[in-house]
C-alpha positions in Angstrom: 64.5 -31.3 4.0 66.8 -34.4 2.9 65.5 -36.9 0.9 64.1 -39.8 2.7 64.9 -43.3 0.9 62.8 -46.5 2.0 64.9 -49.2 2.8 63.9 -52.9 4.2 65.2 -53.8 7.1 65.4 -57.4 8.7 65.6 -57.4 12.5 65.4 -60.0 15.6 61.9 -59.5 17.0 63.3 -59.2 20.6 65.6 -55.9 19.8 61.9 -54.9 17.7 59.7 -54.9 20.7 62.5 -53.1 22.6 62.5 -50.9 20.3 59.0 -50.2 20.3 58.8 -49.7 23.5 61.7 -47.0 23.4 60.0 -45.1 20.3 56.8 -45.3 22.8 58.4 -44.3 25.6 60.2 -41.1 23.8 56.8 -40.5 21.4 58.4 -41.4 18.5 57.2 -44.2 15.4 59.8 -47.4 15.8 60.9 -46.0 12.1 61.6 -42.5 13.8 63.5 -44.0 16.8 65.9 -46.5 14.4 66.9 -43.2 12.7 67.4 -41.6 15.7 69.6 -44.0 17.1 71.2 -44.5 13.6 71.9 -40.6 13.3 73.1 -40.1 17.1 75.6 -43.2 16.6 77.4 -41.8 13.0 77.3 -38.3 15.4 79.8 -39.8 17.9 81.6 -41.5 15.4 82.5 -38.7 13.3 80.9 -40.4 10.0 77.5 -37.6 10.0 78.3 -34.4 9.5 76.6 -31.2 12.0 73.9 -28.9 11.0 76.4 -26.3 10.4 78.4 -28.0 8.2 75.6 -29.5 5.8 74.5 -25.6 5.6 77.7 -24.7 4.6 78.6 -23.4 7.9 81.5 -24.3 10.7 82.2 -23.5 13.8 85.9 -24.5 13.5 88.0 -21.2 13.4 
C-alpha cells in the first residue's frame, strides 16, 4: 500500500459541503472523495502513473 502523508488543506466552505455531499452520495469520507477527485484528475492529465506501471508493468508494446 503507498504511504499516506497528512497534509492541511484550506478550502471555501461552499465547495466543502458540496463535497460532502458527493463523498455521501458515492459512500465515501470527504477525505476519500478529495483523493479521488485528485487521483482521477492527474489520470487524465497524464501526471499519475497506471497500476501497471507502478508494478513494474505496461501495457505499451
Amino acid at each position: 500500500m503507498a504511504e499516506k502523508k497528512a497534509y492541511a488543506l484550506r478550502i471555501n466552505a461552499e465547495v466543502l459541503a458540496a463535497t460532502q455531499r458527493w463523498a455521501d452520495d458515492e459512500l465515501r469520507s470527504v477525505n476519500a472523495q478529495i483523493e479521488y477527485v485528485l487521483r482521477e484528475a492527474l489520470r487524465k492529465a497524464g501526471r499519475l502513473p497506471n497500476a501497471a506501471d507502478r508494478q513494474g508493468r505496461s501495457d505499451k508494446q
